[in-house]
C-alpha positions as CSV (number, residue, x, y, z in Angstrom):
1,X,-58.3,-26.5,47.5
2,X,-58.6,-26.9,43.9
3,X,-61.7,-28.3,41.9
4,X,-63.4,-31.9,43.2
5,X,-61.1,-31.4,46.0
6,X,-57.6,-31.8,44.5
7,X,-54.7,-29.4,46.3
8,X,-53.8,-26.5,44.6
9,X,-50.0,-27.9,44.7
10,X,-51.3,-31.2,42.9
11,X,-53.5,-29.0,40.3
12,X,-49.9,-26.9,39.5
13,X,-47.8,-29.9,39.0
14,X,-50.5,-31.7,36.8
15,X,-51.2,-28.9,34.7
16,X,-47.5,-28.3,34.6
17,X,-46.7,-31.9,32.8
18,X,-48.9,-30.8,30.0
19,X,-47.4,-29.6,26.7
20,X,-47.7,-25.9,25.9
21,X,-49.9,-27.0,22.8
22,X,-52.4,-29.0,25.0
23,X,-52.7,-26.1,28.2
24,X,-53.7,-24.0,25.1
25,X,-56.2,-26.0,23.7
26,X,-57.8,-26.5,27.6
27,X,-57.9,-22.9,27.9
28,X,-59.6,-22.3,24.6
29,X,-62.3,-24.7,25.8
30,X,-62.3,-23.6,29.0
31,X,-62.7,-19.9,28.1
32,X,-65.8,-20.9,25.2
33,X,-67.5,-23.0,27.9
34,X,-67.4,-19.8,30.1
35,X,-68.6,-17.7,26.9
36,X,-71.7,-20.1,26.4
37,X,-72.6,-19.7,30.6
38,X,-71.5,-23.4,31.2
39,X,-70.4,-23.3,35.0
40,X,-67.8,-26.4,36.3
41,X,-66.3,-26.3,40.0
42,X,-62.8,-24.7,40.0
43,X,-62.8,-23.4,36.0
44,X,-61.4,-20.0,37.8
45,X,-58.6,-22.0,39.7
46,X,-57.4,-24.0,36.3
47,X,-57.8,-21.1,34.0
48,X,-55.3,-19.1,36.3
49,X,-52.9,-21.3,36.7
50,X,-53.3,-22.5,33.2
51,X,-52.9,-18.5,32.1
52,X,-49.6,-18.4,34.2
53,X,-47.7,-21.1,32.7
54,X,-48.9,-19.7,29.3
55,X,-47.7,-16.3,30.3
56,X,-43.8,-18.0,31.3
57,X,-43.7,-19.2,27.5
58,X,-41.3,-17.5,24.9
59,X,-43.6,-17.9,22.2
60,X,-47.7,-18.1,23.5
61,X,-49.8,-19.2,21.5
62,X,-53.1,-17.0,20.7
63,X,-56.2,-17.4,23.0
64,X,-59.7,-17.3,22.4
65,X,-60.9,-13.5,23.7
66,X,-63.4,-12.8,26.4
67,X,-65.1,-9.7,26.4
68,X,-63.3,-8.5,30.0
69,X,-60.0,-9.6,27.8
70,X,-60.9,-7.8,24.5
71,X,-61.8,-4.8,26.3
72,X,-58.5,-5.0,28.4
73,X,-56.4,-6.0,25.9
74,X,-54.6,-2.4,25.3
75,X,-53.3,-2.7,28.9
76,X,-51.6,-6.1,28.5
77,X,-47.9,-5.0,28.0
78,X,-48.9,-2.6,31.2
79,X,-50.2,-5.7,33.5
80,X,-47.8,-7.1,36.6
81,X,-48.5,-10.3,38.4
82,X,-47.9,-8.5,41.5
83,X,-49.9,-7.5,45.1
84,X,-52.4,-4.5,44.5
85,X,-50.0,-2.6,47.3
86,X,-47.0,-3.4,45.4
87,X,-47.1,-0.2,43.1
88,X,-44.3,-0.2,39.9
89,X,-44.6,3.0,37.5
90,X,-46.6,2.9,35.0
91,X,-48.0,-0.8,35.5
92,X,-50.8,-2.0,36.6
93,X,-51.6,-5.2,38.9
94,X,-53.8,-8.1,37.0
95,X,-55.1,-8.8,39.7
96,X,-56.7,-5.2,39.5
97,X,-58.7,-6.1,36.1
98,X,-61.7,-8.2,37.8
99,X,-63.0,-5.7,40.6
100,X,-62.4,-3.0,37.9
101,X,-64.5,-4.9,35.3
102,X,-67.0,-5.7,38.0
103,X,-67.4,-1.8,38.5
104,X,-67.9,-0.6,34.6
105,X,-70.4,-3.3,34.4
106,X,-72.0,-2.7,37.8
107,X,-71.8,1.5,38.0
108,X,-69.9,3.0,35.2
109,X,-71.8,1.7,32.3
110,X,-74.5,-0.9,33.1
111,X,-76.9,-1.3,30.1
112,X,-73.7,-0.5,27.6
113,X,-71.4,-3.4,29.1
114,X,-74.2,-6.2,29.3
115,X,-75.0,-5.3,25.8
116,X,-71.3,-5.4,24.6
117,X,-70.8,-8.5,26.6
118,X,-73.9,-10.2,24.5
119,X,-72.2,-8.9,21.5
120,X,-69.4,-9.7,21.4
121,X,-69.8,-13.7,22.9
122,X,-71.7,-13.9,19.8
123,X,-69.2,-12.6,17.7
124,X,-67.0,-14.6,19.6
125,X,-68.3,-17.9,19.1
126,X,-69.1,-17.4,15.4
127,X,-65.3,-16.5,14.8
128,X,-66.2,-12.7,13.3
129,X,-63.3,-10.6,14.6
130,X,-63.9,-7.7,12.1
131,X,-66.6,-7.2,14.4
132,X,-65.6,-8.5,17.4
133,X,-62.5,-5.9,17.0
134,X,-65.0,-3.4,16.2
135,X,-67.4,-3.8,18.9
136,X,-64.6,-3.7,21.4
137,X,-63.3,-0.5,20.7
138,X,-66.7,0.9,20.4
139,X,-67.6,0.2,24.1
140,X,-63.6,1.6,25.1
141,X,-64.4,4.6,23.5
142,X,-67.7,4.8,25.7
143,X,-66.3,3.8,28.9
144,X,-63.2,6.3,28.3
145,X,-65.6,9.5,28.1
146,X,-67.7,8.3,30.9
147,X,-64.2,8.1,32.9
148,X,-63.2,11.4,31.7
149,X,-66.7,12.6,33.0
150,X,-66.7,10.6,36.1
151,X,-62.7,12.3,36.8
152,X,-64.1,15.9,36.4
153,X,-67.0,15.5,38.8
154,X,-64.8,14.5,41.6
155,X,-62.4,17.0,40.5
156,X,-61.8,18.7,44.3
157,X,-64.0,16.8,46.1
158,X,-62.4,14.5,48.3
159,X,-65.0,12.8,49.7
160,X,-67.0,12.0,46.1
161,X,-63.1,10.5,45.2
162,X,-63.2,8.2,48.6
163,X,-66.8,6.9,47.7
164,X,-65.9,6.0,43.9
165,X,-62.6,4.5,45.4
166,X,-64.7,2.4,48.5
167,X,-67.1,1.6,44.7
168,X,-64.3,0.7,42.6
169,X,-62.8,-1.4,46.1
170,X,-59.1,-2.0,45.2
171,X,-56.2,0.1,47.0
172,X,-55.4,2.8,45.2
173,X,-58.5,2.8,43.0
174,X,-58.5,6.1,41.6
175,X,-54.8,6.0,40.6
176,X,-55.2,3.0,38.8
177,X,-58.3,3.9,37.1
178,X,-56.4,7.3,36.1
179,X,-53.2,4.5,34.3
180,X,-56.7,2.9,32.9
181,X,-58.0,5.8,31.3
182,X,-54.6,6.9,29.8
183,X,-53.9,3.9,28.2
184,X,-56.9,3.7,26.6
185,X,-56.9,7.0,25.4
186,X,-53.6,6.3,24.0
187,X,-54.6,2.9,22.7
188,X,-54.1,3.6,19.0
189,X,-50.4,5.1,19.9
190,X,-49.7,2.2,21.2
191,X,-50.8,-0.1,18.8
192,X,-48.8,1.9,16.1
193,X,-45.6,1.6,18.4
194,X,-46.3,-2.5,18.8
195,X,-46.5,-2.7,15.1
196,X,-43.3,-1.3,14.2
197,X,-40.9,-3.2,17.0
198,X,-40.2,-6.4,17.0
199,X,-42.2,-9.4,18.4
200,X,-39.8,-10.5,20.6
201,X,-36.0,-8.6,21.0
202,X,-33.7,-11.2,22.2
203,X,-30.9,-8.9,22.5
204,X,-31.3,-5.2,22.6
205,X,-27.9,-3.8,21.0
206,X,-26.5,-2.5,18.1
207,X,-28.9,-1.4,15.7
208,X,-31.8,-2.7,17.6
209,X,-30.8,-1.0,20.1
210,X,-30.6,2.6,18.1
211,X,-33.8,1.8,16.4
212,X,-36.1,1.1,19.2
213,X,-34.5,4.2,20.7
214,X,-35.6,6.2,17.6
215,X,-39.0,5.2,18.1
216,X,-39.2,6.2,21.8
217,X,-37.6,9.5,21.1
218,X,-40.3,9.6,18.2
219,X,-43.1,9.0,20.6
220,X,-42.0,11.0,23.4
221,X,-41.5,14.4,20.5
222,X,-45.4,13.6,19.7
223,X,-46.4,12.5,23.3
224,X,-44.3,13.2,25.8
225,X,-46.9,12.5,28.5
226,X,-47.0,8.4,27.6
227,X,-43.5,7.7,27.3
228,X,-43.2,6.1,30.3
229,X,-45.9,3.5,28.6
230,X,-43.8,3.1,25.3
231,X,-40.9,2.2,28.1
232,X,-42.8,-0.4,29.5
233,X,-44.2,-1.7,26.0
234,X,-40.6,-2.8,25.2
235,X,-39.8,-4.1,27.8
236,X,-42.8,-6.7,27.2
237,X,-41.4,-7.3,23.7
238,X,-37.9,-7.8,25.5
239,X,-36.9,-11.8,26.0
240,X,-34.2,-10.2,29.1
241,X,-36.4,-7.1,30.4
242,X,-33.8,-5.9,32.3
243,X,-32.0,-4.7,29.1
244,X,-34.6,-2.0,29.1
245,X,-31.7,-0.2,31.4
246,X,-29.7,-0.3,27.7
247,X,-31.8,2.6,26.4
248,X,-31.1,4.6,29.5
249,X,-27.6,4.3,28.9
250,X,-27.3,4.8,25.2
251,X,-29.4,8.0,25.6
252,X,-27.3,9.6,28.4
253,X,-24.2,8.2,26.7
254,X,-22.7,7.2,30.0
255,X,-22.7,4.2,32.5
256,X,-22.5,7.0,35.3
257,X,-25.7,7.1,37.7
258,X,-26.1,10.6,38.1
259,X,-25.8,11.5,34.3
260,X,-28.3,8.7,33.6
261,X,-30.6,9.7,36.8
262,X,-30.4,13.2,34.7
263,X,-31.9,11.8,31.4
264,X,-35.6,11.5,30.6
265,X,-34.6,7.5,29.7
266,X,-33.6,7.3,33.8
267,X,-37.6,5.9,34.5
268,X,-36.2,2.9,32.4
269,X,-33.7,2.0,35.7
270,X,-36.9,2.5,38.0
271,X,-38.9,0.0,36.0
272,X,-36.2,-2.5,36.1
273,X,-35.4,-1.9,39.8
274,X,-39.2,-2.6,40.3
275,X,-39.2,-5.5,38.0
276,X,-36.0,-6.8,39.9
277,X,-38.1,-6.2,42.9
278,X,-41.3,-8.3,42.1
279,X,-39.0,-11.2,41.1
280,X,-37.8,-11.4,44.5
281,X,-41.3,-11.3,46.5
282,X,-41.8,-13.7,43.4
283,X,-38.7,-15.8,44.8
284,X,-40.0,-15.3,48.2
285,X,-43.3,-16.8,47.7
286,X,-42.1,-19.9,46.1
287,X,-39.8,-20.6,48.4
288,X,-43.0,-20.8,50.8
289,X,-44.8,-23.1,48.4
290,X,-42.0,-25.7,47.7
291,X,-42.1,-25.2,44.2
292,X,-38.7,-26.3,43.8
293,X,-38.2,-26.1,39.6
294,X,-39.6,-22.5,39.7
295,X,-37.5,-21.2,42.4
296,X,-34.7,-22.7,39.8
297,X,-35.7,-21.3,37.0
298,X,-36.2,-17.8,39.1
299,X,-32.6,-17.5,40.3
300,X,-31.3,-17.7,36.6
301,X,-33.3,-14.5,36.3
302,X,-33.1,-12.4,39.2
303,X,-29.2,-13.3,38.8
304,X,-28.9,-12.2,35.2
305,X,-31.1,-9.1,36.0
306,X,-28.8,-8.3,39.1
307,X,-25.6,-8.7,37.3
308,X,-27.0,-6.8,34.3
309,X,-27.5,-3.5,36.2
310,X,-24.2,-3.9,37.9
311,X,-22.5,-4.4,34.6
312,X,-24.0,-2.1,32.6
313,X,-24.1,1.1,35.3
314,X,-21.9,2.5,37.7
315,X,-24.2,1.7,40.5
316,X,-22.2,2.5,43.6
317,X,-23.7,2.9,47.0
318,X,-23.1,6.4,46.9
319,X,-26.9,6.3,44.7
320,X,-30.0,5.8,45.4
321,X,-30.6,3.1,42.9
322,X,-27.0,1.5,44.2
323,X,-28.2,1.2,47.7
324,X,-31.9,-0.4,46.5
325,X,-30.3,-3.1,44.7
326,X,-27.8,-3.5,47.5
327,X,-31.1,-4.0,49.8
328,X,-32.4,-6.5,47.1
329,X,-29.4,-8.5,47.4
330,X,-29.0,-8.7,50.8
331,X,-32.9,-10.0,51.1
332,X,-32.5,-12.6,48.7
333,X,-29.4,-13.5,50.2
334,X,-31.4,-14.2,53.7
335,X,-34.2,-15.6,51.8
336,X,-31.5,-18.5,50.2
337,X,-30.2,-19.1,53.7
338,X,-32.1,-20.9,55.6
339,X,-33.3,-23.3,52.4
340,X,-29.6,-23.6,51.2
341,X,-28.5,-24.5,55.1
342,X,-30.9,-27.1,55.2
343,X,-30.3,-29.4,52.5
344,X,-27.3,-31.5,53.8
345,X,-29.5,-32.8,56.9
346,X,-32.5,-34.0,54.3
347,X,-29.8,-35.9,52.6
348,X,-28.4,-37.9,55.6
349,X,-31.8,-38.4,57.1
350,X,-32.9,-39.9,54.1
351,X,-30.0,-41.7,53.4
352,X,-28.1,-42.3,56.9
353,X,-27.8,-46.0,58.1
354,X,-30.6,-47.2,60.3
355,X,-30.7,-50.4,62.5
356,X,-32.7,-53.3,61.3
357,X,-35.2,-53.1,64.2
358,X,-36.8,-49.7,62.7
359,X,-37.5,-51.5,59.1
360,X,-40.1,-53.1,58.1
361,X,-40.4,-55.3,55.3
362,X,-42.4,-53.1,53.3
363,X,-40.9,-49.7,54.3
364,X,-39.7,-47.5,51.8
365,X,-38.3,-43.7,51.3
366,X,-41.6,-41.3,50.7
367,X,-41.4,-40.7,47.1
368,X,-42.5,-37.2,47.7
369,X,-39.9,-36.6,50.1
370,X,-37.2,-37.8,47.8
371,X,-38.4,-36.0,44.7
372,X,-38.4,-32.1,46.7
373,X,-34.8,-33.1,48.6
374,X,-33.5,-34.3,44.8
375,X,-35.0,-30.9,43.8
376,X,-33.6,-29.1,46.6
377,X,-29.8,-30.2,45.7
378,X,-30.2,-28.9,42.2
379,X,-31.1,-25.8,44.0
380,X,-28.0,-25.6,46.0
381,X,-26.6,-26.5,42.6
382,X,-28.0,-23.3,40.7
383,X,-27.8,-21.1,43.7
384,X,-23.2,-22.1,43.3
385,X,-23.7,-20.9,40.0
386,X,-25.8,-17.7,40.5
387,X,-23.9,-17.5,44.1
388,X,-21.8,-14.0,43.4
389,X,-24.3,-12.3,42.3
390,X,-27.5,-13.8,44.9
391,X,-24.8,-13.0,47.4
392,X,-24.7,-16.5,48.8
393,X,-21.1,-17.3,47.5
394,X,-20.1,-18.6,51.4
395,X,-23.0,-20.4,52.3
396,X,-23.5,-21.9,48.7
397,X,-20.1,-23.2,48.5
398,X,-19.9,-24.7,52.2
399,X,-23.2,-26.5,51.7
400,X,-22.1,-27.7,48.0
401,X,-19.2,-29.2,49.7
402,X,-20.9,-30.7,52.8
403,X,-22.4,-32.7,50.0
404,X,-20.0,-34.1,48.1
405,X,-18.1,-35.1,50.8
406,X,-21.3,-37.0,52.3
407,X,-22.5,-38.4,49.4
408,X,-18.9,-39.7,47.9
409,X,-18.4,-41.4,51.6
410,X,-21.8,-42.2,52.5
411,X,-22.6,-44.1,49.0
412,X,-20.4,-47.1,49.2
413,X,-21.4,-48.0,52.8
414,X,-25.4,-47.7,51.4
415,X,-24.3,-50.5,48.7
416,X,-22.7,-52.8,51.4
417,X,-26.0,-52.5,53.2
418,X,-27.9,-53.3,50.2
419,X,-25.8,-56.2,49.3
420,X,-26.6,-57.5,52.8
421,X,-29.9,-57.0,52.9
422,X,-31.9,-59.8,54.1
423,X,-35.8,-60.0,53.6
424,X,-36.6,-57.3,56.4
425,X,-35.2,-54.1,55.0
426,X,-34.4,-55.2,51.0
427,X,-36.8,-52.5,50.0
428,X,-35.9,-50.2,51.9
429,X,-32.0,-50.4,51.5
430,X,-32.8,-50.6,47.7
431,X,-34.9,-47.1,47.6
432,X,-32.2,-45.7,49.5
433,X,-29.6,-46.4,47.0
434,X,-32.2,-45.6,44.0
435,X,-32.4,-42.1,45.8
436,X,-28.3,-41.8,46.3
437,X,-28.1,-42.1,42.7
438,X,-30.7,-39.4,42.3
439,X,-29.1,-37.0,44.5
440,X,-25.5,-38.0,42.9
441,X,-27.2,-37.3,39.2
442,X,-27.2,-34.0,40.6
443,X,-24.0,-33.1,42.2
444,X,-22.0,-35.6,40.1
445,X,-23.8,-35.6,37.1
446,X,-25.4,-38.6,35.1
447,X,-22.3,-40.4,34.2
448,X,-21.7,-41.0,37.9
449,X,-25.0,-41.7,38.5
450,X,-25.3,-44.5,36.1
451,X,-21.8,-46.0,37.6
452,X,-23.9,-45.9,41.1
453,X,-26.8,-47.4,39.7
454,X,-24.8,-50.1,38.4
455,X,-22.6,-50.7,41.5
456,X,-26.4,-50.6,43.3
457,X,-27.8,-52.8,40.8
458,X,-24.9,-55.9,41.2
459,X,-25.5,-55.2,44.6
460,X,-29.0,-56.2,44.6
461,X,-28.4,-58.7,42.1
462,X,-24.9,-60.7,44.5
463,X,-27.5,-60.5,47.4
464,X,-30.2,-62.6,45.6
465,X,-27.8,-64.9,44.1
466,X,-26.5,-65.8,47.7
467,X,-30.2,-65.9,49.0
468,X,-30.8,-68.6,45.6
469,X,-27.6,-70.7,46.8
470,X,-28.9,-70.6,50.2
């Protein structure tokens, strides 16, 4: 449950209607009220959700810092909205940052964090980010030489490691702190990488393509141990991350597996495969919720991710990489199924003829219950177009056509029944044809919809002019 006792599902959908402009200004608020110590029920719920939709936006708009975020914020082109045992190279789960930030201010550096954390609210609140910048990287500096002391005590000594892991309390603690510790000692390479590409790279080819190479090849000649890092900090810059696989190509000069597999540039086809990878537990998880619009908007890019590494590599199933994605496909495949299967029999038990001793005068379709099954047709609508590469051509196109052929024979007997509708089941026989012409908007499109909701409306209209004569 969500704050005051609203559903999570309810919280997602209202926060969701908000404009990108207004979700930034409640976070801002939200985050200064947090700064200042105010407490409200639920703030944690909001602000995640809030930070989720933010994070889907092309263009974000800036936030107000915290000092957990300032002192984290040279790991955010590393961070995954993933499961802690769902490991990708280089990358680290946000879920992750809390218990980690609970432990430096708890263990690693008590006295040092509170007094940061005083610090830098202030600075916060009074707007001084000269600062605010430089307390921030004062305390990193701190906490990465008590990590580097910390390391080299437990150096051989496997049971010190387990008790800092069981302290730390993530899986895979000491891993992650060891990502944690070499990002922030590379920090400044980083931020000198950021600066020179792009803010966003819409379409990585041609000469952005060479020069973003040229910097990678630049970093890796200076630092070859962070390279994988500079990989993944594209690929946050990139508007299609799975073009990432581009520089893989380019530098082996092939689309063939094994040369690229051969390359230093072949961990950009592991991140991508792992990328591709989250999307579907992603896909999976949504599927579970019902959140109908995401799942939509998931399927365009898990489809153009899939057909981007079949088009730009010779992935046979003869490789390693050609066999995970073949895995990946067949799982989303039987994840589509069962939702794709289902849709035709919510259609005809919302709209199927029933006998006027089950209506009541004030019975009506469930709104709800219209809105996911209209959502649920557009879904079998984007999973036809996405359907070669999802691996749900059959199914897709089967259900597609169950469809039309219901709805284009079904419709005309629903306006008969509406224009003989007495006083018992008017309302209901009218939100049945209101939701026809929803589901029609969808397989149809909007010009046929509107002819339905005309045909409906003269419908309703003939049926109260004979009830007037009478």
């Amino acid at each position: 449950m969500a704050s005051e006792g609203l559903p999570a599902e309810r919280l997602r959908e209202c926060l969701g209607e908000l404009k990108p402009e207004a979700r930034a200004l409640l976070i801002a608020e939200l985050e200064r009220g947090l700064l200042r110590g105010d407490e409200m029920p639920g703030t944690d719920l909001i602000l995640q959700e809030l930070r989720r939709t933010i994070r889907e936006l092309a263009h974000p708009p800036p936030r107000i810092g915290n000092p957990a975020r300032l002192f984290f914020k040279p790991i955010e082109p590393f961070l995954v909205d993933d499961d802690l045992n769902h490991k990708h190279p280089g990358r680290i789960a946000r879920a992750a940052l809390k218990p980690i930030w609970a432990w430096i201010c708890r263990d690693l550096l008590a006295a040092e964090a509170k007094a940061f954390s005083d610090e830098v609210s202030q600075a916060l609140l009074t707007n001084d980010t000269n600062y605010t910048e430089w307390l921030t990287r004062a305390f990193q500096d701190q906490a990465v030489q008590r990590l580097q002391e910390v390391f080299a005590a437990i150096q051989g000594n496997e049971m010190a490691g387990r008790r800092l892991a069981g302290q730390i309390g993530i899986p895979g603690a000491l891993k992650i702190m060891n990502e944690v510790l070499g990002i922030l000692q590379s920090r400044d390479a980083f931020a000198a990488l950021g600066a020179r590409l792009p803010g966003r790279i819409d379409n990585l080819a041609d000469e952005q393509l060479e020069k973003v190479k040229m910097l990678l090849d630049e970093l890796s000649g200076k630092k070859p141990d962070i390279f994988l890092h500079g990989l993944l900090l594209v690929m946050s810059r990139l508007a299609a991350p799975w073009q990432l696989i581009r520089l893989a190509t380019k530098a082996a000069e092939s689309d063939n597996a094994a040369r690229i597999a051969a390359s230093p540039h072949a961990a950009a086809v592991t991140i991508v495969l792992a990328e591709v990878g989250r999307l579907v537990g992603e896909l999976r998880a949504d599927l579970k919720s019902g959140r109908g619009v995401a799942v939509i908007a998931l399927l365009k890019v898990i489809h153009d991710a899939a057909r981007g590494l079949r088009t730009e590599m010779d992935l046979s199933v003869d490789t390693a990489w050609g066999r995970q994605l073949v895995a990946m496909r067949t799982e989303i495949s039987n994840l589509l199924k069962s939702e794709i299967e289902s849709v035709p029999g919510r259609v005809r038990r919302l709209l199927g003829t029933r006998p006027l001793n089950e209506i009541s005068s004030d019975y009506v379709l469930d709104a709800g219950d219209v809105a996911k099954t209209e959502t649920l047709v557009g879904f079998v609508d984007a999973c036809r177009k996405y359907a070669s590469e999802l691996a749900v051509n059959e199914m897709t196109q089967r259900t597609y056509s169950e469809l039309q052929q219901y709805l284009e024979t079904g419709t005309p007997a629903l306006i008969d029944s509406l224009r003989n509708a007495g006083e018992g089941d008017r309302k209901f026989r009218q939100s049945q044809a209101e939701a026809a012409v929803r589901f029609c908007g969808k397989v149809f499109g909007p010009e046929y919809a509107l002819h339905l909701a005309r045909a409906a409306e003269v419908a309703a209209n003939s049926e109260r002019k004979a009830a007037a004569k009478a």
